[in-house]
N, CA, C and O atoms as a GROMACS GRO file, in nm:
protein
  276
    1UNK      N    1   2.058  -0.179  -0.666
    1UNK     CA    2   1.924  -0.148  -0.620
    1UNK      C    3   1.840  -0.276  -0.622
    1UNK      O    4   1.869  -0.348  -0.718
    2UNK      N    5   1.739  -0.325  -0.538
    2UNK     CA    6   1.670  -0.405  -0.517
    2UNK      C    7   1.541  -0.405  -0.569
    2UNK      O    8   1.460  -0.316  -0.544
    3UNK      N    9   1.516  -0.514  -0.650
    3UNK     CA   10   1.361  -0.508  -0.732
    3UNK      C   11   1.287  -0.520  -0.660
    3UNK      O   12   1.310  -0.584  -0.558
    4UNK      N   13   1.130  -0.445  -0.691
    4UNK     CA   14   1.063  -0.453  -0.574
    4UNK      C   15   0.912  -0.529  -0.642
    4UNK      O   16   0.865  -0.489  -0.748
    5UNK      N   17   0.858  -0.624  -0.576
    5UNK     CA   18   0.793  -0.687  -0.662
    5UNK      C   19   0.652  -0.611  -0.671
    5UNK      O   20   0.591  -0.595  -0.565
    6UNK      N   21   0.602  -0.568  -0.778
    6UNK     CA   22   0.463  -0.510  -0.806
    6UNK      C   23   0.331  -0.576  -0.813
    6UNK      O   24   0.236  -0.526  -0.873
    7UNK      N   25   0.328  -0.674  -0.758
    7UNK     CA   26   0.206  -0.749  -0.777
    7UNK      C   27   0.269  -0.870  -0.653
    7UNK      O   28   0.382  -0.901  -0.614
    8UNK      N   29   0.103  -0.922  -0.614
    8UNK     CA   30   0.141  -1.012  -0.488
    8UNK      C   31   0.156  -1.183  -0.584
    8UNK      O   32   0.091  -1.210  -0.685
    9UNK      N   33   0.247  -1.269  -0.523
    9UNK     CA   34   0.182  -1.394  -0.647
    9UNK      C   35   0.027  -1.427  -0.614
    9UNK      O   36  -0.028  -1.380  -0.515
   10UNK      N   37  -0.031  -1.502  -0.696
   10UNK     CA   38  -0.191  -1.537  -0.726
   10UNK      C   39  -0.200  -1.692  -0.624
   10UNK      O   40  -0.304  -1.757  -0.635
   11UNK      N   41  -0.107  -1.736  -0.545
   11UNK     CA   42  -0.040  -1.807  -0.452
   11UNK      C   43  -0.082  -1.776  -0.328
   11UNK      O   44  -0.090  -1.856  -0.235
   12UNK      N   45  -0.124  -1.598  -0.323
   12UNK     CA   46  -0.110  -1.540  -0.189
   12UNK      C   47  -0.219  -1.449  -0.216
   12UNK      O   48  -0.235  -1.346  -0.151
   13UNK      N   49  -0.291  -1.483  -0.307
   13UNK     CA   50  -0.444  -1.405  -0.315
   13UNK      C   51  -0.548  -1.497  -0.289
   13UNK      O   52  -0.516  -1.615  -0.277
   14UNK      N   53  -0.659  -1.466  -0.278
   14UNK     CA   54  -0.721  -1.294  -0.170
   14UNK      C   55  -0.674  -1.333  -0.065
   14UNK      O   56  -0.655  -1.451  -0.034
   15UNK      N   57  -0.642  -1.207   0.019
   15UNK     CA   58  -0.578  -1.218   0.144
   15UNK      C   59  -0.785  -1.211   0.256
   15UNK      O   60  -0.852  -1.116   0.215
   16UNK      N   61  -0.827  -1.261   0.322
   16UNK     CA   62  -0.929  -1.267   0.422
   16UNK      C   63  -0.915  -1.119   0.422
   16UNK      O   64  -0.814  -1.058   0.387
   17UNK      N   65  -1.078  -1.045   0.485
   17UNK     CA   66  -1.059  -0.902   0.534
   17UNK      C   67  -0.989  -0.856   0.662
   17UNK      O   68  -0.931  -0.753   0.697
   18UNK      N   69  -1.016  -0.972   0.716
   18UNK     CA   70  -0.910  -0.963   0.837
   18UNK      C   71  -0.762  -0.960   0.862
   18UNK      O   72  -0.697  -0.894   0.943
   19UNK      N   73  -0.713  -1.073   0.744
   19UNK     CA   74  -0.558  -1.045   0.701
   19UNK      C   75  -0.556  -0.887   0.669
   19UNK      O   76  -0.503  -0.810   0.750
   20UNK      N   77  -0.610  -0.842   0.560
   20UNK     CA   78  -0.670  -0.679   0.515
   20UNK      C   79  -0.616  -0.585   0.636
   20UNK      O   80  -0.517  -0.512   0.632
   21UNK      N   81  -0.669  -0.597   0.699
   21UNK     CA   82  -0.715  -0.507   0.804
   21UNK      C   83  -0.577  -0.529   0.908
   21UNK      O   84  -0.528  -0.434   0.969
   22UNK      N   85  -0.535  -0.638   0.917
   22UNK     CA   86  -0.412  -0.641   0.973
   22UNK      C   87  -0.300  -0.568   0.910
   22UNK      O   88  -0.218  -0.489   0.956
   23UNK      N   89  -0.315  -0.609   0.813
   23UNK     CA   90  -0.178  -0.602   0.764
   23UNK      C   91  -0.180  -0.428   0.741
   23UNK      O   92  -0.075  -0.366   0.728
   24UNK      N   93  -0.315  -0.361   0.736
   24UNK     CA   94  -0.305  -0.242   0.680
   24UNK      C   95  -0.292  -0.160   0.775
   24UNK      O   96  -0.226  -0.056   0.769
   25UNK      N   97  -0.357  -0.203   0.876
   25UNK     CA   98  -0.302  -0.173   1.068
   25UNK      C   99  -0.132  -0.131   1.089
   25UNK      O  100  -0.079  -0.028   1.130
   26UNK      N  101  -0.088  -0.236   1.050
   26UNK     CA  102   0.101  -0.264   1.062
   26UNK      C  103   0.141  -0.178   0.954
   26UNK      O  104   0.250  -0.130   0.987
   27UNK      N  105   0.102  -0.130   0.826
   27UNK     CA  106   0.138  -0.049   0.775
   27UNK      C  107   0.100   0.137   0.829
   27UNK      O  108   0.167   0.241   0.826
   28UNK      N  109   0.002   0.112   0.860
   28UNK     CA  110  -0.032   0.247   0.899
   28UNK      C  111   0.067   0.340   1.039
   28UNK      O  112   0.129   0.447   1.039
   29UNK      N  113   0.039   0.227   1.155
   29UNK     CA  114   0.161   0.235   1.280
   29UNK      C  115   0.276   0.276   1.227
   29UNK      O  116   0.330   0.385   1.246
   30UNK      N  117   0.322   0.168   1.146
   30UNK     CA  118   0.502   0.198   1.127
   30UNK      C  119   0.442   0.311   1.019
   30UNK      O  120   0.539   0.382   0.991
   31UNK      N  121   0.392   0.331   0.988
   31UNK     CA  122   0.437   0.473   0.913
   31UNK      C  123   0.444   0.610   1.026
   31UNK      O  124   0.519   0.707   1.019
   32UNK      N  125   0.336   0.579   1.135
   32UNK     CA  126   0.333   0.660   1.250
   32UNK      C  127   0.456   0.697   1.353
   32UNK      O  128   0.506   0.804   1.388
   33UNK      N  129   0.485   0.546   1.388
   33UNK     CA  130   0.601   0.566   1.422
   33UNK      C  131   0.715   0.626   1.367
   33UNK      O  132   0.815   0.647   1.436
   34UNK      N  133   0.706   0.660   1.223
   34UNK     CA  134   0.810   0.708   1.180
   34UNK      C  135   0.768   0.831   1.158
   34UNK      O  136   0.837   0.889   1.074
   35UNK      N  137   0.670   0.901   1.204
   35UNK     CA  138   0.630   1.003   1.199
   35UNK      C  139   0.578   1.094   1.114
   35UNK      O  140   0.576   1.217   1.115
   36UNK      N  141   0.514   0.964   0.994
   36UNK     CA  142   0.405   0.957   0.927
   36UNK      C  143   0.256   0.983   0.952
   36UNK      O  144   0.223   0.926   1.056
   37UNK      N  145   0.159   1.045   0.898
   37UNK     CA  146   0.031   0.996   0.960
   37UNK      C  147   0.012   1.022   0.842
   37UNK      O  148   0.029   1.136   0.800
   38UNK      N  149  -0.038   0.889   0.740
   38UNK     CA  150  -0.105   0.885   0.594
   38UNK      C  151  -0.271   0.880   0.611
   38UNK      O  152  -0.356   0.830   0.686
   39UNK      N  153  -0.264   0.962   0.493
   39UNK     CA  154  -0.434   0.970   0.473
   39UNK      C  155  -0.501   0.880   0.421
   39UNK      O  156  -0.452   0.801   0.340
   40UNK      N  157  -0.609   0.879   0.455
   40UNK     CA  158  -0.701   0.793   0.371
   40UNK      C  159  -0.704   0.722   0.239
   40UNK      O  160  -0.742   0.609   0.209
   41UNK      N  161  -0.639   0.854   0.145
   41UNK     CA  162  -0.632   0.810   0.028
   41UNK      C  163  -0.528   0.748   0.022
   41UNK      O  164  -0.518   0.664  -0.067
   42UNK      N  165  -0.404   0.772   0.123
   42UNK     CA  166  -0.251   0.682   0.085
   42UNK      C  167  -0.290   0.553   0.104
   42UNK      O  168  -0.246   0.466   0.028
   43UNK      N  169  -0.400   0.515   0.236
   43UNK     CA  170  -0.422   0.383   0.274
   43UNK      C  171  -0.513   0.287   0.201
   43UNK      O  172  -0.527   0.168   0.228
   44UNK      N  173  -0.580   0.363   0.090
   44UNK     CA  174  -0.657   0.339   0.001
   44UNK      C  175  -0.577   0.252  -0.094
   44UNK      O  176  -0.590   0.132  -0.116
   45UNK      N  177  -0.492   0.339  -0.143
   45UNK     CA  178  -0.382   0.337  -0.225
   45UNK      C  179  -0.311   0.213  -0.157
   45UNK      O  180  -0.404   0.135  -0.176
   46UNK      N  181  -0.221   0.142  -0.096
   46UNK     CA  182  -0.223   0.044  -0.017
   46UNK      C  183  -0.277  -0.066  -0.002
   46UNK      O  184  -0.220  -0.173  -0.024
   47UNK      N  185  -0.404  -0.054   0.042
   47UNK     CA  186  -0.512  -0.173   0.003
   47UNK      C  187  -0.522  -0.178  -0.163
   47UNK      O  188  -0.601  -0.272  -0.169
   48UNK      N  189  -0.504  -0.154  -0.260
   48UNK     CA  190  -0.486  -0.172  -0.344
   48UNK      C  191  -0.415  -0.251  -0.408
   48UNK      O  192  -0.459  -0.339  -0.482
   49UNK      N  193  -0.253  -0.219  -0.377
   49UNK     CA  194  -0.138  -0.246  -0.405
   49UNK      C  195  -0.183  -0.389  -0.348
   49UNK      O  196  -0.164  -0.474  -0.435
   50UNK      N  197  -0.240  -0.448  -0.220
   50UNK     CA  198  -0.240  -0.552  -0.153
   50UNK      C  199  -0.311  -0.617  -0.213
   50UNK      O  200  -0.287  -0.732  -0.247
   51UNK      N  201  -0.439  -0.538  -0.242
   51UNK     CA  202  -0.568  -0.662  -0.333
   51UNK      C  203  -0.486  -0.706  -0.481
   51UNK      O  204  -0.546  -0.801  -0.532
   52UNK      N  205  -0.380  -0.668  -0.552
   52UNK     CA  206  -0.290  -0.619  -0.668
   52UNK      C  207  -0.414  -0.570  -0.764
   52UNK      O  208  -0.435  -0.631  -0.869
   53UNK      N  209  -0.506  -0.442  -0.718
   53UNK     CA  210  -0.588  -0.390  -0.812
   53UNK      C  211  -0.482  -0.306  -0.873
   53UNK      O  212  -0.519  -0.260  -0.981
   54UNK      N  213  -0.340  -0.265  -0.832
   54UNK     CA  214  -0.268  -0.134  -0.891
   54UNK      C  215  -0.133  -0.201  -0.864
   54UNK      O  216  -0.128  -0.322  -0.841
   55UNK      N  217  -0.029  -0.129  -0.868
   55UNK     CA  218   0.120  -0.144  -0.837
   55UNK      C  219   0.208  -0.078  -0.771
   55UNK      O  220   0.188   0.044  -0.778
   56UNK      N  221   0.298  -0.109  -0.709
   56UNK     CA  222   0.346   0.025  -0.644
   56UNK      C  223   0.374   0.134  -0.737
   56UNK      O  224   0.326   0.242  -0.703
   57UNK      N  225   0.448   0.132  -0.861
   57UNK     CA  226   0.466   0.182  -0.960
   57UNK      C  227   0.399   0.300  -0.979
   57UNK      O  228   0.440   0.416  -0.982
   58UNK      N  229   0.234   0.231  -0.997
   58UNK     CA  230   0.126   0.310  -1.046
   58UNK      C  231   0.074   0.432  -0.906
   58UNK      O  232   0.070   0.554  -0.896
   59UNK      N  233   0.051   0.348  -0.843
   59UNK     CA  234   0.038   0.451  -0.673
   59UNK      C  235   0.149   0.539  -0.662
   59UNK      O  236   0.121   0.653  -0.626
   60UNK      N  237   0.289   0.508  -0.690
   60UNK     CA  238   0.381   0.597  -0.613
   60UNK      C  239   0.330   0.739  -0.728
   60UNK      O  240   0.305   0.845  -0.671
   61UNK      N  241   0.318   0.735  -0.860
   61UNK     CA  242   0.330   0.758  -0.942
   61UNK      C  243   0.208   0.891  -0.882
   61UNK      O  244   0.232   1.008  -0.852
   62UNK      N  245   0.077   0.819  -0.880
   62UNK     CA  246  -0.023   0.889  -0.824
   62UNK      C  247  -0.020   0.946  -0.748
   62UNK      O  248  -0.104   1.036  -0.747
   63UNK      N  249   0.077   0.937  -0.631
   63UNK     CA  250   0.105   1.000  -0.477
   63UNK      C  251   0.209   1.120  -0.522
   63UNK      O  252   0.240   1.216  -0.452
   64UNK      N  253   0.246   1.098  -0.634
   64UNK     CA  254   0.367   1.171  -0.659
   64UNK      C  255   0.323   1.284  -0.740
   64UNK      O  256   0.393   1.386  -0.740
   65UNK      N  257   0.175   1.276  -0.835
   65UNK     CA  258   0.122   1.388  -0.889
   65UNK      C  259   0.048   1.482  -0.794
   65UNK      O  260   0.046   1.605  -0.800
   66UNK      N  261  -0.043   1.365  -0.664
   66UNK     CA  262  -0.128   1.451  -0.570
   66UNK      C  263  -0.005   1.543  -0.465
   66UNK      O  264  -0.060   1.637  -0.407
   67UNK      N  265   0.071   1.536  -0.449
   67UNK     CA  266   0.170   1.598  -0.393
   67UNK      C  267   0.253   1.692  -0.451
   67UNK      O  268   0.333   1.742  -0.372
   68UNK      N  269   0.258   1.728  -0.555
   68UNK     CA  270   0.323   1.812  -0.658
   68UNK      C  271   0.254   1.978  -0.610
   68UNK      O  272   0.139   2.020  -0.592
   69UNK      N  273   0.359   2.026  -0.604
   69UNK     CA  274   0.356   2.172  -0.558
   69UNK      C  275   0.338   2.278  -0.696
   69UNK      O  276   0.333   2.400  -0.680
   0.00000   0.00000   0.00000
């Protein structure tokens, strides 16, 4: 299994709002295309992971309680 890194390096922070906004663009599509359409809060969640206010860890974790049946 492949480690997945939880934090961006401090090398590659702050990303511009415009990087932001790109990059969260390209995430949102390919999730569409795959026949995804994430909410607000997933993309929230996302920009997060990107600013490294959180981790994937911590988000999946969160996505994984708001989804619980």
């Amino acid at each position: 299994m492949t480690e997945r890194a939880t934090t961006r390096p401090s090398s590659e922070l702050p990303l511009s709002e415009r990087e932001m906004q790109n990059i969260l663009a390209m995430v949102e599509k390919g999730q569409q295309l795959a026949g995804h359409f994430p909410s607000d809060e997933d993309m929230a969640a996302a920009r997060r992971i990107l600013t490294g206010e959180s981790t994937y860890e911590a988000e999946m974790a969160d996505f994984e309680e708001r989804h619980r049946e």
